[in-house]
GUTITI-208746 format. One record per residue (C-alpha): y, z, x; residue number from 1. Coordinates in steps of 0.5 Angstrom, whole numbers, plus 500, padded with zeros to 3 digits. Layout:
# GUTITI-208746
<node py="Y" pz="Z" px="X" k="NUM"/>
...
# end
This chain:
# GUTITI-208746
<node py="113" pz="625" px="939" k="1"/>
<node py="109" pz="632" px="938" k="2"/>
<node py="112" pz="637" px="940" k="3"/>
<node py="107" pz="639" px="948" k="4"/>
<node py="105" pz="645" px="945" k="5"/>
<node py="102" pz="643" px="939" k="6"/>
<node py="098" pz="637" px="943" k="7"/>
<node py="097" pz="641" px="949" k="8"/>
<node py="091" pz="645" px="948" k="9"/>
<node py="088" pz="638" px="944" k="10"/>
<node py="090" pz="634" px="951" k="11"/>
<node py="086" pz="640" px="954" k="12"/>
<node py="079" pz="639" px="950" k="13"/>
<node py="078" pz="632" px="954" k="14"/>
<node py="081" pz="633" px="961" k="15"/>
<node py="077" pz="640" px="960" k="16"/>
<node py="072" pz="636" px="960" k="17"/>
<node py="073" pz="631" px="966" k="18"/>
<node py="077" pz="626" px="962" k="19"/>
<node py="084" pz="623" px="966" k="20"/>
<node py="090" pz="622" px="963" k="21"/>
<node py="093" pz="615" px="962" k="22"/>
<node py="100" pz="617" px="960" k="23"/>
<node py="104" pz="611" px="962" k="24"/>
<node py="102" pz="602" px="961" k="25"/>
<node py="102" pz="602" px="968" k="26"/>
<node py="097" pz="607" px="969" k="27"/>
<node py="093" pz="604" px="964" k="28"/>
<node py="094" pz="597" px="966" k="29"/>
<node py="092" pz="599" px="974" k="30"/>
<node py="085" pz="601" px="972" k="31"/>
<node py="083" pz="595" px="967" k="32"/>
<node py="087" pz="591" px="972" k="33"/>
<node py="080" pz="589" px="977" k="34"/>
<node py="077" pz="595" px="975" k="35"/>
<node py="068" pz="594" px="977" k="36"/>
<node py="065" pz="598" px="973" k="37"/>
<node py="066" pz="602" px="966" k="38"/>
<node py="072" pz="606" px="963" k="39"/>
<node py="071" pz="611" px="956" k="40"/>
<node py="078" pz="610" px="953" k="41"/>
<node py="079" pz="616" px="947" k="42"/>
<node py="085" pz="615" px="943" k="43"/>
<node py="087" pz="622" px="942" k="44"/>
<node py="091" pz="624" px="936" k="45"/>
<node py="092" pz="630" px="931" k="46"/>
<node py="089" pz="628" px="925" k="47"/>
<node py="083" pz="632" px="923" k="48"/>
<node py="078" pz="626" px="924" k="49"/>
<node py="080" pz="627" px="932" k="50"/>
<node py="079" pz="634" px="932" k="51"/>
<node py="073" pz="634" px="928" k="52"/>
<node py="069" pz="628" px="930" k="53"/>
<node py="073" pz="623" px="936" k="54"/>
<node py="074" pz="629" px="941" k="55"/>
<node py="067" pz="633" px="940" k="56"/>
<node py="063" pz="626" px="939" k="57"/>
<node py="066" pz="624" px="946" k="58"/>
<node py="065" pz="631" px="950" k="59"/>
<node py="057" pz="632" px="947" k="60"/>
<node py="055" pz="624" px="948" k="61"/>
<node py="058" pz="625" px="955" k="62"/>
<node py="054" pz="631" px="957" k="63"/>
<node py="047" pz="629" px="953" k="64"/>
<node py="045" pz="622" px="957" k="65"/>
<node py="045" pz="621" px="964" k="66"/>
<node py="048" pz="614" px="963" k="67"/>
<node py="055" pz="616" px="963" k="68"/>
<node py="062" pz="611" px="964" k="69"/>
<node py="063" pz="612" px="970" k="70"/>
<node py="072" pz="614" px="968" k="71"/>
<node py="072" pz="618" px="962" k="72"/>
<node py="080" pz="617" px="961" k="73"/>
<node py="085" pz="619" px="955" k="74"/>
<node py="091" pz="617" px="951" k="75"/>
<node py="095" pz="620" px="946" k="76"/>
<node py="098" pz="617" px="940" k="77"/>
<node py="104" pz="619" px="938" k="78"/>
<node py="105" pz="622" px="945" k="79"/>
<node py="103" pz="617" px="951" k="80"/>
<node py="106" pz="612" px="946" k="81"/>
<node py="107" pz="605" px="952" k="82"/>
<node py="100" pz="608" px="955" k="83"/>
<node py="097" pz="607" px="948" k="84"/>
<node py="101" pz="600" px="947" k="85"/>
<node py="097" pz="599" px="953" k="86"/>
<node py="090" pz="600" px="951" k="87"/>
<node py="091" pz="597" px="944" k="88"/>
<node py="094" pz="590" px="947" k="89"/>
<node py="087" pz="592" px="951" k="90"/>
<node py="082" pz="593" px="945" k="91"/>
<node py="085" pz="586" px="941" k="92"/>
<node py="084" pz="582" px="937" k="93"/>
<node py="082" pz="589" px="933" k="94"/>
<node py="088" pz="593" px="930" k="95"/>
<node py="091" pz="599" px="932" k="96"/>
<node py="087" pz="605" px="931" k="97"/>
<node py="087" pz="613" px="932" k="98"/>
<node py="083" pz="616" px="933" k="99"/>
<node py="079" pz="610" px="936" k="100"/>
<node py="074" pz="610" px="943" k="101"/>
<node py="075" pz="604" px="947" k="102"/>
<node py="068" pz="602" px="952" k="103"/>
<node py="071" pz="597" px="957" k="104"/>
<node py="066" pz="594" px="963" k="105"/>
<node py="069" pz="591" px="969" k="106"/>
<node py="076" pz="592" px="965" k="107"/>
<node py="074" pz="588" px="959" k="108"/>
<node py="074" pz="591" px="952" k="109"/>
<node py="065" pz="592" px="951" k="110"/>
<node py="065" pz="597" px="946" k="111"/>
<node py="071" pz="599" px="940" k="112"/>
<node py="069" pz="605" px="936" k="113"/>
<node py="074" pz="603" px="930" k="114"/>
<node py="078" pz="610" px="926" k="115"/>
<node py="074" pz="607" px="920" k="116"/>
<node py="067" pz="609" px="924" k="117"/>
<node py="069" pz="616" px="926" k="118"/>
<node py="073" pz="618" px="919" k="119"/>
<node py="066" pz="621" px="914" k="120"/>
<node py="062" pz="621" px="920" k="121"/>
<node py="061" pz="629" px="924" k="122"/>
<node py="061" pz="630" px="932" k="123"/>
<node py="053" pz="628" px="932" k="124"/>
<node py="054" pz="621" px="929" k="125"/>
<node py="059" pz="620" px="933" k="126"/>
<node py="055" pz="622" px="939" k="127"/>
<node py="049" pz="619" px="938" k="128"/>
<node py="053" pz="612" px="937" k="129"/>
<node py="056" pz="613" px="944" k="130"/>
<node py="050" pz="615" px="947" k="131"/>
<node py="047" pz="608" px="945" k="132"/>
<node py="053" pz="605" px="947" k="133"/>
<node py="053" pz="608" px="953" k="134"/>
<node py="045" pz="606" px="955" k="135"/>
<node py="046" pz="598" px="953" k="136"/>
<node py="053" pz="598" px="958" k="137"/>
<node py="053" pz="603" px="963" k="138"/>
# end
């Protein structure tokens, strides 16, 4: 586990922003479980592609479409450790990933932004792909 205070302000860039906390399986599982409607999960991490591409991709796509998840939520690997099982068991059959941006409609996986497609791609690539994403699902 990270030390909170190192993950703290890196928590905060999404919940800042509107995102909840999942930090145990039994919350991320009472939201999928009969949820209508659709769920932005973001796998949060420390690593520079989260910093640098997964948080501010997810914070800019949000502000910059009308057609928005209607739950923005977050988990943190390393940290949340059974709330980010969870959400992986969610995302199956793909493997685990970190950073990695979950879009669920109606409790089911609809849309896995996958580490490989945030590592070599900036904020605004990330963005773009989401707000697509977001206009087909939402």
């Amino acid at each position: 586990m990270y030390p909170e205070e190192l993950v703290a302000p890196m928590r905060a860039e999404l919940t800042n922003r509107g995102f909840v906390e999942f930090r145990t399986a039994e919350a991320v599982e009472d939201h999928l479980k009969d949820h209508k409607g659709t769920s932005l999960i973001v796998i949060n991490s420390v690593c520079g592609c989260a910093a640098g591409s997964a948080r501010p991709g997810a914070i800019m796509a949000i502000m910059n479409t009308d057609k928005k998840p209607d739950t923005l939520a977050t988990v943190f690997a390393g940290n949340d450790v059974e709330a980010v099982n969870k959400v992986r068991e969610a995302c199956l059959p793909y493997p685990p990933s970190s950073p990695a941006i979950a879009l669920f409609k109606d409790g089911q996986l609809a849309h896995f932004v996958e580490r490989h497609h945030i590592e070599g791609r900036n904020a605004e690539m990330i963005a773009h792909h989401l707000i697509d994403v977001f206009e087909e699902y939402c």
